[in-house]
C-alpha positions, -999 to +999 in steps of 0.1 A: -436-336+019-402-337+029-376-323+008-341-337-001-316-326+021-282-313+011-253-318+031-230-285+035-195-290+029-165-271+036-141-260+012-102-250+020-099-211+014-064-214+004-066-239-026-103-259-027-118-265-058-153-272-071-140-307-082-134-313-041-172-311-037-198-342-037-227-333-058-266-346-050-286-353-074-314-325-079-346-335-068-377-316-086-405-339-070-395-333-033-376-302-040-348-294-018-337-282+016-300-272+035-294-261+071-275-228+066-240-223+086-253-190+104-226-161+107-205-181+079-204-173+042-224-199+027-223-203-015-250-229-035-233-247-071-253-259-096-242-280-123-267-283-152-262-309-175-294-309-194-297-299-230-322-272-219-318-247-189-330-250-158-339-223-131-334-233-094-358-210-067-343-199-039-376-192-012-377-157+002-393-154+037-399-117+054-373-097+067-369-102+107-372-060+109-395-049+076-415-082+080-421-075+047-417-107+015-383-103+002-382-117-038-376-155-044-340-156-061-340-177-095-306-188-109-310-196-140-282-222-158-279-227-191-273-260-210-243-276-197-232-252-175-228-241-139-234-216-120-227-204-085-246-178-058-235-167-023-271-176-001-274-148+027-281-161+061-312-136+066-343-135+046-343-171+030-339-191+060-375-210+069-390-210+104-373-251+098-339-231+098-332-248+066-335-230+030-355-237+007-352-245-029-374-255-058-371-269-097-396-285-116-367-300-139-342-322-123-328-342-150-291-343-152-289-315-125-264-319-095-261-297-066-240-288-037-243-260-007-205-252+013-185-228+032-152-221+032-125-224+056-110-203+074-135-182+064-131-152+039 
């Protein structure tokens, strides 16, 4: 199964706003993917507007040096809300090179993956 991709985007440092980004629509049959920017700060934005809250799984992989399973990160957003997560380069990048993330609810729920630049 392939999963939905989203598209990074990069913010301005000095005066971008969440409003700047395009959302995609989340996708809880496919699930979804994104190509992480390597040595850049890279941050994941939900927007849930469901009545309910919804938890998005970020997929652990083992370390490159412990090979052992780091813990899948859940962010959990409550009803109409948002929420926002910096995503680590090491440990939840897939042997695609893309990470991975999973919800079994999709209604009403919007994402988008960026960086910032110049970078912080």
């Amino acid at each position: 199964m392939a999963r939905t991709d989203i598209t990074v985007q990069t913010l301005s440092a000095y005066g971008g706003k969440v409003e700047d980004l395009t959302l995609t629509a989340g996708d809880a049959t496919n699930d979804m993917s994104f190509t992480h920017p390597g040595g850049q700060a890279c941050f994941l934005f939900i927007k849930n507007g469901h009545t309910s809250p919804i938890t998005v799984d970020m997929i652990a992989v083992a370390g490159p040096k412990t090979f052992q399973m780091a813990q899948n990160v859940s962010i959990a957003t409550t009803n109409a809300k948002e929420s926002m997560v910096g995503v680590p380069p090491v440990g939840f990048t897939q042997s695609d090179g893309k990470v991975h993330l999973d919800m079994t609810v999709d209604t009403n729920l919007e994402l988008a993956v960026f960086t910032m630049s110049p970078s912080p």
